[in-house]
Backbone as JSON Lines, residues from 0, in Angstrom:
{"i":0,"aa":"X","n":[65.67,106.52,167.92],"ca":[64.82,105.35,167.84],"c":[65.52,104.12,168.4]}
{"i":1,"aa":"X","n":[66.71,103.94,167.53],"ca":[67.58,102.5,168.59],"c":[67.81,103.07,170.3]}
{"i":2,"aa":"X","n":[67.71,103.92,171.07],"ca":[67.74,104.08,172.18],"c":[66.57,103.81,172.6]}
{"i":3,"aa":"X","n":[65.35,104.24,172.42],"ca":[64.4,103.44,172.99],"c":[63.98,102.55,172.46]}
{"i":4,"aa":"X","n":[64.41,101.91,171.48],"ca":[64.57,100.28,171.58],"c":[65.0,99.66,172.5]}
{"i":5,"aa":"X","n":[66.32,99.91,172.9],"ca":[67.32,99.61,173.59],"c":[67.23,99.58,175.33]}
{"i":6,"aa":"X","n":[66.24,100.76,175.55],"ca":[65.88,101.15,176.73],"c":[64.16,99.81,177.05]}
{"i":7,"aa":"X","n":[63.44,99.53,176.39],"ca":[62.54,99.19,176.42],"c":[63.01,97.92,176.7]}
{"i":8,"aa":"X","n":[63.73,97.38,175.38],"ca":[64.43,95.8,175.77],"c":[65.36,95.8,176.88]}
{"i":9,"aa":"X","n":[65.67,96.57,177.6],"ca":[66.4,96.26,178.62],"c":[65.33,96.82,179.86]}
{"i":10,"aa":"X","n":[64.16,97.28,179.94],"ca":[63.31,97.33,180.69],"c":[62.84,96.44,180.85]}
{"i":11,"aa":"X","n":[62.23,95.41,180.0],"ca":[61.52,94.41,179.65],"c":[62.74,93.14,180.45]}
{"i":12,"aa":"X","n":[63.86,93.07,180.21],"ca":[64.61,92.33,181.02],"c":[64.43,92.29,182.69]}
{"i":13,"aa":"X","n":[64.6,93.54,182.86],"ca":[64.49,93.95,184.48],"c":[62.97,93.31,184.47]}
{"i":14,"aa":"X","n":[62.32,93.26,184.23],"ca":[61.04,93.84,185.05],"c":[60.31,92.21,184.68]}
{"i":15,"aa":"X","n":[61.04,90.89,184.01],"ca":[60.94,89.65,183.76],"c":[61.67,88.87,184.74]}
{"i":16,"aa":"X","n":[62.75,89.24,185.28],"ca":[63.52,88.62,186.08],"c":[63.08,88.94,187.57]}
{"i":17,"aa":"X","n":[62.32,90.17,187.37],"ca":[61.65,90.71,188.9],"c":[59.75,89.84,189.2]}
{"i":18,"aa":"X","n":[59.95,89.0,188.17],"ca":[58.31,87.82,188.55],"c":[59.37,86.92,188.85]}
{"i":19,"aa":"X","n":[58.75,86.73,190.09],"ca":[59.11,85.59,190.36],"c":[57.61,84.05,189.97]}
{"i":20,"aa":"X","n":[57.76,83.03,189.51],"ca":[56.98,81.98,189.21],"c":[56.21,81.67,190.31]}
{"i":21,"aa":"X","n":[54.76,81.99,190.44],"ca":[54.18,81.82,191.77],"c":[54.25,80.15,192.0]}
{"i":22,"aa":"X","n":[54.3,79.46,191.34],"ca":[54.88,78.09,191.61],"c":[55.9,77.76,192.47]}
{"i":23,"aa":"X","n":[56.59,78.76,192.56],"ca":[57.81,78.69,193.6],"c":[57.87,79.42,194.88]}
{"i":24,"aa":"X","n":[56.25,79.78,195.46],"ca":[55.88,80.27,196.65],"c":[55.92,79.26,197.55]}
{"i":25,"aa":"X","n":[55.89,77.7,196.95],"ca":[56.64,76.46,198.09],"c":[57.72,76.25,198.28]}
{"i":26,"aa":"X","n":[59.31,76.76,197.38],"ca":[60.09,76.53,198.07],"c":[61.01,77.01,199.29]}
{"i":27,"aa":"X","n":[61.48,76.25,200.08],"ca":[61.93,76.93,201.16],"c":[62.08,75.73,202.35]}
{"i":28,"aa":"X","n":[62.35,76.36,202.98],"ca":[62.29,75.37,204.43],"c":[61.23,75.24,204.89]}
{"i":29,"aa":"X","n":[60.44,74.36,205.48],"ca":[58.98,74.09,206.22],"c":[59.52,73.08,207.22]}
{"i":30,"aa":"X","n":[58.85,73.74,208.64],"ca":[58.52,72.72,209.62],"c":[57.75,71.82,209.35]}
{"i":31,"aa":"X","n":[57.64,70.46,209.91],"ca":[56.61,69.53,210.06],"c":[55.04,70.1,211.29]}
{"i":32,"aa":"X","n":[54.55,69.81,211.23],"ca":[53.34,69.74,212.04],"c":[53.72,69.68,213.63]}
{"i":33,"aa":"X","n":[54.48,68.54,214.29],"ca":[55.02,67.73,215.08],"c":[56.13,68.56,215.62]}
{"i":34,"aa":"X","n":[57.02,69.12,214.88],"ca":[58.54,70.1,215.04],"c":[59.36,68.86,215.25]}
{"i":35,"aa":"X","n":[59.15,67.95,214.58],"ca":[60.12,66.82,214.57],"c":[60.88,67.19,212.94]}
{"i":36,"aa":"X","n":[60.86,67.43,212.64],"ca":[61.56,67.78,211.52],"c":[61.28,68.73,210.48]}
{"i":37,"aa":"X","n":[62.47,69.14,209.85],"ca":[62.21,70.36,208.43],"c":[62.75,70.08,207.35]}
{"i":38,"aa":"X","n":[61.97,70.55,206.33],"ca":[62.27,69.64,205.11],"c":[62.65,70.97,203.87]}
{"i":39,"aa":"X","n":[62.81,70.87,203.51],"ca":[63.64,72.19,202.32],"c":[62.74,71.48,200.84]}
{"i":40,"aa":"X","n":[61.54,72.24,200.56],"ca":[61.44,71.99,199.37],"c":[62.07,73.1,198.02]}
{"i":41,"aa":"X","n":[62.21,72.21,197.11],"ca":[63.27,72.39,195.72],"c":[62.63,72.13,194.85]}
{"i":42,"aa":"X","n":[63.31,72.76,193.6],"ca":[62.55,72.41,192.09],"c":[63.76,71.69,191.53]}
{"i":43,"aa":"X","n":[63.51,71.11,190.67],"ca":[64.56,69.98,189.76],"c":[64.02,69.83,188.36]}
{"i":44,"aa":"X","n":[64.29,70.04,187.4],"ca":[63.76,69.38,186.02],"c":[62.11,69.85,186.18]}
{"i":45,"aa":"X","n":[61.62,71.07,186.69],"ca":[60.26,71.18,186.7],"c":[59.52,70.79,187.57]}
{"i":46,"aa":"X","n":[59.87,70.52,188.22],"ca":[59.05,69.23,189.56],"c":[59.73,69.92,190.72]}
{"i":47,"aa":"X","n":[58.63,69.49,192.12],"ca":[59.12,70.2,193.09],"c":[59.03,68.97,194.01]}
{"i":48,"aa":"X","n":[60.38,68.88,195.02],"ca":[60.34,67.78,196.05],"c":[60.84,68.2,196.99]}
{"i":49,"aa":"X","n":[60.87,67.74,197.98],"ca":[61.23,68.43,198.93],"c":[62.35,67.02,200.42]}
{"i":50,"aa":"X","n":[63.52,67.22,200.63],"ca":[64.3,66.38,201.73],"c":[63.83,66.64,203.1]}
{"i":51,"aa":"X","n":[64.67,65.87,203.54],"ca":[64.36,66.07,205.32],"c":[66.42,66.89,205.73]}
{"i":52,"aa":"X","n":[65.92,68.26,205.98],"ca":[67.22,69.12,206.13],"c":[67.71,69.21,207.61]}
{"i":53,"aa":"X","n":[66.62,68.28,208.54],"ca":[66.96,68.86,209.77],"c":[65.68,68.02,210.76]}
{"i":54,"aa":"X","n":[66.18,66.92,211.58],"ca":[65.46,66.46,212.57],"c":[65.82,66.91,214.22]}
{"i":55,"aa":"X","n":[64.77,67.16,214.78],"ca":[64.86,67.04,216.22],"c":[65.52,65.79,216.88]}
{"i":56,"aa":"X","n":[65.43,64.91,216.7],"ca":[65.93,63.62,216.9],"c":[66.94,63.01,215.96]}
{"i":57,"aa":"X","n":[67.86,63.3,215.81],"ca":[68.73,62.69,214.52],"c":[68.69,61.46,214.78]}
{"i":58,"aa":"X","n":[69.02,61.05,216.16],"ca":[70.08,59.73,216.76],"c":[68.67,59.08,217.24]}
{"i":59,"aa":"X","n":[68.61,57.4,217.4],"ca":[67.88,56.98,218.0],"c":[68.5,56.97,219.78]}
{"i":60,"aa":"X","n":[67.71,55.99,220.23],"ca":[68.51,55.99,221.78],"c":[69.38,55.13,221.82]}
{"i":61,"aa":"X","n":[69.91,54.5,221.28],"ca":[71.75,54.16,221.52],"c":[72.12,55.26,220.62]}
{"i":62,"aa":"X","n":[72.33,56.43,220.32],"ca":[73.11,57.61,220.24],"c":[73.5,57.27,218.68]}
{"i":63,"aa":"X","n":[73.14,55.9,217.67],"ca":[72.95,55.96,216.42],"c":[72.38,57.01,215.58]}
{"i":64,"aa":"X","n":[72.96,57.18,214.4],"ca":[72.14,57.99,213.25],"c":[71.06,56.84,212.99]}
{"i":65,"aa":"X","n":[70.04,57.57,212.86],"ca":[68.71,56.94,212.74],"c":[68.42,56.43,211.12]}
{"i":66,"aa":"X","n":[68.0,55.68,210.89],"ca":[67.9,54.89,209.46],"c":[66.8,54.54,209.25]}
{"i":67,"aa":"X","n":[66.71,54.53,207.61],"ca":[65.04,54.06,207.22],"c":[65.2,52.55,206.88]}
{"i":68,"aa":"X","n":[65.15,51.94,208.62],"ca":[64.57,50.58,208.37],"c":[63.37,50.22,208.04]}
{"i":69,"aa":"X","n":[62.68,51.24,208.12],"ca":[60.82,50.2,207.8],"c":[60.96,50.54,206.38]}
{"i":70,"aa":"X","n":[61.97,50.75,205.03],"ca":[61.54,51.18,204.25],"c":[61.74,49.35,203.47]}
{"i":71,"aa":"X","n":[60.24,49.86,202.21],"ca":[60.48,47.82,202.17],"c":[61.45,47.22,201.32]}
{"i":72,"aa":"X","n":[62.29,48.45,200.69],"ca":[63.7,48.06,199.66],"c":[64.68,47.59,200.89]}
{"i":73,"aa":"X","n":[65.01,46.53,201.27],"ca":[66.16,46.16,201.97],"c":[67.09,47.3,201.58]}
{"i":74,"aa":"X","n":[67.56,47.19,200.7],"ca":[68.77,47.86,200.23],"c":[68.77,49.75,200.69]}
{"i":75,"aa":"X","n":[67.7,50.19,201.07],"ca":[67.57,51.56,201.05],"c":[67.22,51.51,202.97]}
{"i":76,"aa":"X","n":[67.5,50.48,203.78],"ca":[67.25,50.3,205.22],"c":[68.37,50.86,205.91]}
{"i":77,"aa":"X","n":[69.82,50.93,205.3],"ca":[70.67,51.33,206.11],"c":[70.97,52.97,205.8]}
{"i":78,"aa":"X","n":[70.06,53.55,205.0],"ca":[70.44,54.92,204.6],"c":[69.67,55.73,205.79]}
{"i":79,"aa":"X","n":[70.25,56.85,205.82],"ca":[70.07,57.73,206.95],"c":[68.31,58.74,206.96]}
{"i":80,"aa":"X","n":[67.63,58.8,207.83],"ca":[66.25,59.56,207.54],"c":[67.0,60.83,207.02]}
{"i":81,"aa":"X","n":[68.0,61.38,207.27],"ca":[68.29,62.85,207.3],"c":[68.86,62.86,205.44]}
{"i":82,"aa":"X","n":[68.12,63.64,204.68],"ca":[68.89,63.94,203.98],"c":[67.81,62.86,202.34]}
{"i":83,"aa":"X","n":[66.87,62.17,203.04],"ca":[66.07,61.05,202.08],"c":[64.56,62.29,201.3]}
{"i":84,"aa":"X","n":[64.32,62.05,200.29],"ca":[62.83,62.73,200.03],"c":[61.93,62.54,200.48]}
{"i":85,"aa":"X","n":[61.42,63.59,201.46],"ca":[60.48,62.72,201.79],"c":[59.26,62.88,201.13]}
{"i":86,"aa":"X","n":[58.96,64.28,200.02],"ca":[57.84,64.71,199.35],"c":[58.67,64.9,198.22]}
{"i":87,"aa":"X","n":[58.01,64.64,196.88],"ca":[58.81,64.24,195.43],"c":[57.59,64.39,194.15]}
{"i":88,"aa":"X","n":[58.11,65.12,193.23],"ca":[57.49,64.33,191.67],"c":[56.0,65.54,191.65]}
{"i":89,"aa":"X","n":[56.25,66.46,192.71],"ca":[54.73,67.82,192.47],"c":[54.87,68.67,191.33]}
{"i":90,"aa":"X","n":[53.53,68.96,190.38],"ca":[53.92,70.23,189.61],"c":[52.88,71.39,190.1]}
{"i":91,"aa":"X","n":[52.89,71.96,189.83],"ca":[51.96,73.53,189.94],"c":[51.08,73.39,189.22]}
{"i":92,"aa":"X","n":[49.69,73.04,190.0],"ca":[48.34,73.83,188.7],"c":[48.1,75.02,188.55]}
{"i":93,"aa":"X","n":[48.32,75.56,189.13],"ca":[48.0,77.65,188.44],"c":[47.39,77.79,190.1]}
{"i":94,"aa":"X","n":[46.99,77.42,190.89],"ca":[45.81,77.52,192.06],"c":[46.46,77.6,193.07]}
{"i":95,"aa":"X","n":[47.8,77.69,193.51],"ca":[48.66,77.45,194.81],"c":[48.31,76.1,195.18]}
{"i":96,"aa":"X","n":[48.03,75.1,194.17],"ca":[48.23,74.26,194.46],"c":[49.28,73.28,193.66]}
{"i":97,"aa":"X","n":[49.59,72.18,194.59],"ca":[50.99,71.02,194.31],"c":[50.42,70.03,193.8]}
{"i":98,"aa":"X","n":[50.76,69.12,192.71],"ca":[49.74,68.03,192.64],"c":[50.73,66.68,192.2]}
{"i":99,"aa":"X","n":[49.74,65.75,192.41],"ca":[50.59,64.55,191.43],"c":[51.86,63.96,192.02]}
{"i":100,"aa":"X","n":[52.45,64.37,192.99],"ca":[53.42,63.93,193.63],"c":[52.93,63.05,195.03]}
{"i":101,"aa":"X","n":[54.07,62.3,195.45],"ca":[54.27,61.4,196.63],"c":[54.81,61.8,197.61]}
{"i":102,"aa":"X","n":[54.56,60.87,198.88],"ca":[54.91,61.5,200.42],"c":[55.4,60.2,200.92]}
{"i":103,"aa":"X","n":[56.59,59.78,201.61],"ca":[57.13,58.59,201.93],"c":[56.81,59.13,203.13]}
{"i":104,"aa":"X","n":[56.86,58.3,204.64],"ca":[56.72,57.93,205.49],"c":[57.49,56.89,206.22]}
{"i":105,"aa":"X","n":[58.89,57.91,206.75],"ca":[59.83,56.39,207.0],"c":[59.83,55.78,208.3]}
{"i":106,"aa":"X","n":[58.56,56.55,208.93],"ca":[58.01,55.28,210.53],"c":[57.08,54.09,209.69]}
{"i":107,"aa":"X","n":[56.42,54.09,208.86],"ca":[56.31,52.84,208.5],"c":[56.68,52.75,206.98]}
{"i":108,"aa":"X","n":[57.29,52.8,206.59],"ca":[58.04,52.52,205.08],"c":[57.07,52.73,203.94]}
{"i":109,"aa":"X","n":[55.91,53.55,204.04],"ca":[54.69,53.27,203.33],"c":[54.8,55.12,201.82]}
{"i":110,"aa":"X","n":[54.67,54.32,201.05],"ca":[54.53,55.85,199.75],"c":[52.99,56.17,199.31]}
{"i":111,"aa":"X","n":[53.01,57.03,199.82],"ca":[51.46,57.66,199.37],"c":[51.25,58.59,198.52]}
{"i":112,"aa":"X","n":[50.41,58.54,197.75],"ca":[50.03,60.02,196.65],"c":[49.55,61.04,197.85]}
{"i":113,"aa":"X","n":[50.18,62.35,197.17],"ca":[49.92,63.52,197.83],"c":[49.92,64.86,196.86]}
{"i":114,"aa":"X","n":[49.1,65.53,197.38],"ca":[48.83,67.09,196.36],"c":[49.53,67.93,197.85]}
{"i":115,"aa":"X","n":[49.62,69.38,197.9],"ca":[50.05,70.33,198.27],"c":[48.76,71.2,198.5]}
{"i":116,"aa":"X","n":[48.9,72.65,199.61],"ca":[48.31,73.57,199.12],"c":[48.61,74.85,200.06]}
{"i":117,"aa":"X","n":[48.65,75.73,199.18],"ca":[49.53,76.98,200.45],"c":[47.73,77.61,200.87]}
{"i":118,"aa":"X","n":[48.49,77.6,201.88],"ca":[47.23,78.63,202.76],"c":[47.21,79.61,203.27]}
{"i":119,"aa":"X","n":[47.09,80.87,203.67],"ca":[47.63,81.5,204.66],"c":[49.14,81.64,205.11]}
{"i":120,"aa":"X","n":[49.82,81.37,204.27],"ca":[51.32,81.57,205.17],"c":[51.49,79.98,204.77]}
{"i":121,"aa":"X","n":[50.66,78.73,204.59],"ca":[51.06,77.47,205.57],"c":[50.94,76.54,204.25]}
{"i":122,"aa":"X","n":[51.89,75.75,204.43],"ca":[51.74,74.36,204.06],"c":[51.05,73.34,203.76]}
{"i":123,"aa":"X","n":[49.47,73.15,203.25],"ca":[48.77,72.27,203.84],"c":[49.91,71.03,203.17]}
{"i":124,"aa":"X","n":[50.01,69.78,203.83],"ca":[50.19,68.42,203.2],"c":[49.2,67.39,203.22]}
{"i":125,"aa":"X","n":[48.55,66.9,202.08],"ca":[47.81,65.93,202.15],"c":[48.34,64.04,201.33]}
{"i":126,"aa":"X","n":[48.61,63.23,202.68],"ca":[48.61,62.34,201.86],"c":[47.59,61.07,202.17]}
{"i":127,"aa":"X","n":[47.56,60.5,200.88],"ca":[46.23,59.33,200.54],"c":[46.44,57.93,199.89]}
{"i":128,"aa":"X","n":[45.29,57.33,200.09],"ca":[45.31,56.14,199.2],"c":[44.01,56.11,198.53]}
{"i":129,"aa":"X","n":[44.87,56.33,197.03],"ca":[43.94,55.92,196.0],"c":[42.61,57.21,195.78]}
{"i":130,"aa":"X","n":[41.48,57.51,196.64],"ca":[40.85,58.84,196.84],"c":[41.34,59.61,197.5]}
{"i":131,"aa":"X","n":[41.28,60.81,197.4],"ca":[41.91,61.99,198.91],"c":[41.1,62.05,199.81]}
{"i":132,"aa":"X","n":[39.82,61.24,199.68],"ca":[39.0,61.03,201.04],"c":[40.07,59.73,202.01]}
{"i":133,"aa":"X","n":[40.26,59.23,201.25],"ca":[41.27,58.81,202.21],"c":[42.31,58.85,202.75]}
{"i":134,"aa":"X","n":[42.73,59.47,203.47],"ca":[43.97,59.98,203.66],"c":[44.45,61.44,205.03]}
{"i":135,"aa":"X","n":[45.16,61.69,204.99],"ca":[45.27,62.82,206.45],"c":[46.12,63.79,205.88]}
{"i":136,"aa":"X","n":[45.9,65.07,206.73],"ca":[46.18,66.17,206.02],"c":[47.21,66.75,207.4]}
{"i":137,"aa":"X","n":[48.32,67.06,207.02],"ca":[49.12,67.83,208.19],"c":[49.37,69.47,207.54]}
{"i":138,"aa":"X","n":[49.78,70.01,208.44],"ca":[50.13,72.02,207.64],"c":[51.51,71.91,208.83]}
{"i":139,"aa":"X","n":[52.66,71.99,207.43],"ca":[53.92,72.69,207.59],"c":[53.67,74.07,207.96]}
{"i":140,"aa":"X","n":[54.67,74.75,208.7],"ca":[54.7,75.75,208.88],"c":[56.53,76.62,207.89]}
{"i":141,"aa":"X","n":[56.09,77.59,207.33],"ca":[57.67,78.04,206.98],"c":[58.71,78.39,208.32]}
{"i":142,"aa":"X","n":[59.76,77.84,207.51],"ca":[60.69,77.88,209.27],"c":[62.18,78.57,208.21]}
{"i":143,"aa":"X","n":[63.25,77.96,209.03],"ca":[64.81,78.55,208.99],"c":[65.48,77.01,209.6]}
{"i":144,"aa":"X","n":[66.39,77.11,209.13],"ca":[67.55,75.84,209.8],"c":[68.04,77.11,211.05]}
């Protein structure tokens, strides 16, 4: 009897650690829309955000690392695009979808609410102001550094 106890609770281990949380079918590397950049989304404390891991353009044209000057914190103007959040603060509703989180934009310094939604293989990104009728929708593609 304690052996298949023993066997069951240690079945029950295996076969818990082998689900993976369909919530975590977003993380990974994703291209942008553009192939100007890829962003590595992550989970943290429950929440999923995602950096910028990799631009086509690092350098502007004087051969500088490129910086988020349009961002409107003075203090956050000399930090580098590479390596900033640029999608932050999503949780999982049960639906493959992302919700409740923000999308910065460091060509014009602007933070928008944005939801998520996997599609087919893809990324949708939607970000808005205030309704999601307002707002534009791009689809990451999954990529690799």
């Amino acid at each position: 009897m304690k052996f298949q106890l023993l066997i069951f609770l240690f079945s029950s281990i295996i076969s818990t650690n082998n689900f993976q949380n369909p919530g975590d079918d977003v993380l990974g590397i994703w291209e942008t829309d553009d192939g100007k950049a890829k962003i590595e989304i992550y989970k943290a404390s429950g929440k999923y955000s995602g950096k910028i891991v990799w631009l086509k353009e690092p350098k502007n044209e004087k051969g500088e690392i490129k910086l988020d000057k349009e961002n409107p914190d003075k203090e956050l103007r000399s930090r580098p695009i590479m390596g900033i959040n640029l999608v932050r603060d999503f949780t999982f509703d049960g639906d493959d979808r992302w919700e409740g989180g923000k999308i910065y934009d460091p060509e014009n310094g602007k933070t928008y609410s944005c939801y998520m939604k996997l599609r087919k293989g893809k990324l949708q990104v939607r970000g808005y102001i205030g309704l999601t009728m307002f707002g534009r929708t791009v689809t990451w593609t999954r990529s690799s550094l």
